[in-house]
LOBANU-570032 format. One record per residue: residue in three letters; residue number from 1; z, y, x of N, C-alpha, C in turn. Coordinates in steps of 0.05 Angstrom, whole numbers, always signed. Each point is the difference from the previous one (the first is absolute). Layout:
! residues N
<ALA NUM <Z Y X> <Z Y X> <Z Y X>>
...
//
This chain:
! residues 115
<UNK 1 <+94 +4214 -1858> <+2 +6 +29> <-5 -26 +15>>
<UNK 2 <-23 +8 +15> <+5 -27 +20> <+6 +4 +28>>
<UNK 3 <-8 -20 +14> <+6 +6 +35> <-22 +16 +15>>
<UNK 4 <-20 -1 -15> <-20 +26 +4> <+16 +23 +13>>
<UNK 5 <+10 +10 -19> <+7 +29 -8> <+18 +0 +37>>
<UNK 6 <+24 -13 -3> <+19 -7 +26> <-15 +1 +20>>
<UNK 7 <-26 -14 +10> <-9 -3 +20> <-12 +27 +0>>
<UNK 8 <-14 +21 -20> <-13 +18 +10> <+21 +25 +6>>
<UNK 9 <+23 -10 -13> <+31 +23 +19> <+5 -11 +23>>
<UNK 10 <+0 -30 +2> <+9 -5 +32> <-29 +9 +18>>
<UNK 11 <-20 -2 -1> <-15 +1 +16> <-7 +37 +10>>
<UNK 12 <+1 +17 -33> <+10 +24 +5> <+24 +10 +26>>
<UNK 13 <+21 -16 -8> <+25 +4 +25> <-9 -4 +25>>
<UNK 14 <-8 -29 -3> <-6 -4 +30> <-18 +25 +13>>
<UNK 15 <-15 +6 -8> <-31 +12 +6> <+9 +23 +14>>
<UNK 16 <+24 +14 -12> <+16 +19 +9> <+27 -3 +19>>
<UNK 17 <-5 -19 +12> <+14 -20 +14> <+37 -2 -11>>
<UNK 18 <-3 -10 -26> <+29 -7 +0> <+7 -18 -1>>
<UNK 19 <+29 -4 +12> <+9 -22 +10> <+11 -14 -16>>
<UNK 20 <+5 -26 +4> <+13 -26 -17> <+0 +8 -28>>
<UNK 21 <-27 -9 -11> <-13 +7 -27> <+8 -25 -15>>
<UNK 22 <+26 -2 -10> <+2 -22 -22> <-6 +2 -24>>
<UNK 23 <-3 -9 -25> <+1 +6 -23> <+31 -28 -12>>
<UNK 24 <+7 +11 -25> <+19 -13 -9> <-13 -2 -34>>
<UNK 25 <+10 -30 -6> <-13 -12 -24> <+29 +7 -18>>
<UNK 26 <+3 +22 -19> <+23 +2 -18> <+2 -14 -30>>
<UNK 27 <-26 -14 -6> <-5 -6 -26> <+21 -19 -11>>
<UNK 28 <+16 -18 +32> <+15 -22 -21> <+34 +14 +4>>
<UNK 29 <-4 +22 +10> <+28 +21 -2> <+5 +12 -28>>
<UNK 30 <+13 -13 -18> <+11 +23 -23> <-4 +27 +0>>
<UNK 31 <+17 +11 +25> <+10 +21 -11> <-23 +30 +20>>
<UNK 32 <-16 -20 +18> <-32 +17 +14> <-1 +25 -21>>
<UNK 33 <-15 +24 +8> <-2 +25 -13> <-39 -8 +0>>
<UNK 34 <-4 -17 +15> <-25 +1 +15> <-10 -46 +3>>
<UNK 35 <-28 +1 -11> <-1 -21 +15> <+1 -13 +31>>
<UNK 36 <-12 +25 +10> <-10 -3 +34> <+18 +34 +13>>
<UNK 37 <+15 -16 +29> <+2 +22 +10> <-15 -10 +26>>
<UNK 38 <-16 +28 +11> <-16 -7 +31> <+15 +28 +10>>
<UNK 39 <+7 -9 +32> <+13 +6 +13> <-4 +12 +18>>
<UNK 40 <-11 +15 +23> <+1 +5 +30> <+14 +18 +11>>
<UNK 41 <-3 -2 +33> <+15 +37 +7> <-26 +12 +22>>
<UNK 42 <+13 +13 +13> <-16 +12 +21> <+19 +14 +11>>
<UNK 43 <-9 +10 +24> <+21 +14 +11> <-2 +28 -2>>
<UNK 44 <-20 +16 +0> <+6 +43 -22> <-6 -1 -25>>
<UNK 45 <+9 +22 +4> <-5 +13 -30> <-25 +9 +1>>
<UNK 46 <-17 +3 +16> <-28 +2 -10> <-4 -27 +3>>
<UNK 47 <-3 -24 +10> <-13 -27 -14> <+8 -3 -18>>
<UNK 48 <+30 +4 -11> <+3 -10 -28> <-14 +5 -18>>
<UNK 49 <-1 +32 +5> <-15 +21 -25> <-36 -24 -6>>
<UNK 50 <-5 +3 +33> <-35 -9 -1> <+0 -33 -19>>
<UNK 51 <+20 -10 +14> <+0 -23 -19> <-6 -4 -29>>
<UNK 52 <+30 +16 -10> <-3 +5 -35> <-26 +16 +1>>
<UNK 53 <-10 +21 +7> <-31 +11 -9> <-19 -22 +3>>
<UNK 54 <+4 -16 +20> <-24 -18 -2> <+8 -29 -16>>
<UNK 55 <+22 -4 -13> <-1 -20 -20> <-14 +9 -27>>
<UNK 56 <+18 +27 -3> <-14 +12 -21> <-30 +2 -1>>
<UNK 57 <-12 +9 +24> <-32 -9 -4> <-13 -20 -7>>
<UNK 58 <+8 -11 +10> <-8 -37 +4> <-4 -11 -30>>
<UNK 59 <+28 +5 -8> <+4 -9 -30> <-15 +12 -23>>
<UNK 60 <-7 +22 +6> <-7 +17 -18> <-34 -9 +0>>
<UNK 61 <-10 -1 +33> <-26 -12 -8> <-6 -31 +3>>
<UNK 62 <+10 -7 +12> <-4 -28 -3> <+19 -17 -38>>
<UNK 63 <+18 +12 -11> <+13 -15 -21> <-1 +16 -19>>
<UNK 64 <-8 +24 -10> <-1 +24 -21> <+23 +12 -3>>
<UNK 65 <+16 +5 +16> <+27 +2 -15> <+9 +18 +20>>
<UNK 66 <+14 +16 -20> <+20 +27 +13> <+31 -8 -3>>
<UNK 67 <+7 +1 +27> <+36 +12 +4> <-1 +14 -29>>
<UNK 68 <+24 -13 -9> <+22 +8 -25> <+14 +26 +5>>
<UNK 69 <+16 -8 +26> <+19 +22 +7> <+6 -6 +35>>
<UNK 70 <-5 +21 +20> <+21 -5 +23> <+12 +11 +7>>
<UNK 71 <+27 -1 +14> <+28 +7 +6> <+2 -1 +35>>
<UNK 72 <+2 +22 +11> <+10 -3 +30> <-23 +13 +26>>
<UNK 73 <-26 +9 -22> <-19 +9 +17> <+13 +33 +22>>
<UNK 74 <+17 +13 -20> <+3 +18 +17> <+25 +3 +23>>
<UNK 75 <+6 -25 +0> <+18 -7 +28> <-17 -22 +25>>
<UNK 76 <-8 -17 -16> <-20 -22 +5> <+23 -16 +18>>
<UNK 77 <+26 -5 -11> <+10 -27 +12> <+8 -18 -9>>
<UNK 78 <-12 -6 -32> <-3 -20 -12> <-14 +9 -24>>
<UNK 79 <-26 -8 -5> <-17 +10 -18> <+2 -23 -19>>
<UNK 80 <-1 +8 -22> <-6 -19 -26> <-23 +6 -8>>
<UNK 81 <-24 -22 -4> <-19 +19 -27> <+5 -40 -23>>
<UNK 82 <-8 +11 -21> <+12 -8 -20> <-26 -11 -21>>
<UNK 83 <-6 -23 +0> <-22 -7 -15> <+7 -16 -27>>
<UNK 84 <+21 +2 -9> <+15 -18 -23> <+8 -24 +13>>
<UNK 85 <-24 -14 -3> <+9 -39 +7> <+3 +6 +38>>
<UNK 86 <-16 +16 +12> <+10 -5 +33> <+9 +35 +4>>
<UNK 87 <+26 -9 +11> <+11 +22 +12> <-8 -2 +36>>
<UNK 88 <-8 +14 +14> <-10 +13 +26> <+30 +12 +12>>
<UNK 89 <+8 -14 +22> <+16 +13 +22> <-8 +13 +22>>
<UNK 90 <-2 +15 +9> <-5 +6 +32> <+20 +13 +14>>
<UNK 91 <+16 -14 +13> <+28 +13 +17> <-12 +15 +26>>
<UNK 92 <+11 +16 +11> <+0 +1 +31> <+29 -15 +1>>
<UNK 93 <-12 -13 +24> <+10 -30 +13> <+36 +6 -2>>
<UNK 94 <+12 +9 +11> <+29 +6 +3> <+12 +1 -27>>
<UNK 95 <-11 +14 -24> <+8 -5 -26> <-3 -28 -15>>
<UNK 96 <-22 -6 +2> <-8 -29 +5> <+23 -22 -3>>
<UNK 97 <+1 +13 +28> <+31 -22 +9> <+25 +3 -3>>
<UNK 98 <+3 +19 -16> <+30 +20 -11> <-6 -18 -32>>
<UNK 99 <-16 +8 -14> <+3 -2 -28> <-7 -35 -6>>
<UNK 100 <-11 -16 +19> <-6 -32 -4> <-12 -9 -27>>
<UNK 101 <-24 +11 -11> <+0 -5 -21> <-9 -27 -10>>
<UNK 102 <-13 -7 +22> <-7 -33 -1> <+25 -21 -6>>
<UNK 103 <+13 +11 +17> <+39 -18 -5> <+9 +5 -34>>
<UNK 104 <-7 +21 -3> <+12 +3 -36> <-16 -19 -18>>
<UNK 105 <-29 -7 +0> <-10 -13 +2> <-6 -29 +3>>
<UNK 106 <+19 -2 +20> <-8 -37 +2> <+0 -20 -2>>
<UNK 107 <+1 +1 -27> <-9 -21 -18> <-35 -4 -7>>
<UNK 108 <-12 +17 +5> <-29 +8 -9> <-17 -3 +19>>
<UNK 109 <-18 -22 -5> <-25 -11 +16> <-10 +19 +15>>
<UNK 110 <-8 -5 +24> <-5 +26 +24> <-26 -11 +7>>
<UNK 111 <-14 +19 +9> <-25 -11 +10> <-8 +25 +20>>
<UNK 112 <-12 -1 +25> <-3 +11 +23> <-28 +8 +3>>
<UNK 113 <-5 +26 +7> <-27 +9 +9> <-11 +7 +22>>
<UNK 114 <-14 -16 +17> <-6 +13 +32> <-28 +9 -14>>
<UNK 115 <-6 +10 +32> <-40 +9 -2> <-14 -22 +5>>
//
């Protein structure tokens, strides 16, 4: 896995305008489920949804690779899709800021995505 892969999920997010697209570096965390978590929100449940569909595109043609598993599409207020080494967040914004997942986290190299 490299930073390829990250940039073509952050730029997926953005594209679909989501907001404060971090990614988190888990590799020097023990106990990570995941090397990379990338992060954003939006504010409905239909951007969320468009988001995760359009990472999933992105990835699929630009990196070969299919979602493992995702969790949360049929509420869409916090979508997981699940690539082994990078796990995919997409909150709507208010959950976002309820569950802090970046704070559980912060110990792990952060890196920021604008357009």
């Amino acid at each position: 896995m490299d930073n390829t892969e990250l940039k073509v999920i952050a730029d997926a997010m953005l594209e679909k305008k989501g907001q404060d697209v971090v990614s988190l570096d888990l590799k020097q965390i023990g106990t990570a489920i995941s090397d990379y978590f990338i992060v954003c929100n939006a504010d409905s449940t239909t951007n969320v949804t468009a988001i995760a569909d359009n990472v999933e595109d992105r990835v699929r043609e630009k990196c070969g690779r299919k979602v493992i598993r995702t969790q949360g599409k049929e509420n869409a207020f916090w979508v997981i899709l699940d690539y082994g080494d990078i796990v995919v967040h997409v909150f709507q914004t208010p959950y976002r800021s309820f569950y802090r997942l970046e704070d559980l986290w912060a110990d792990a190299d952060r890196t920021a995505y604008e357009d």
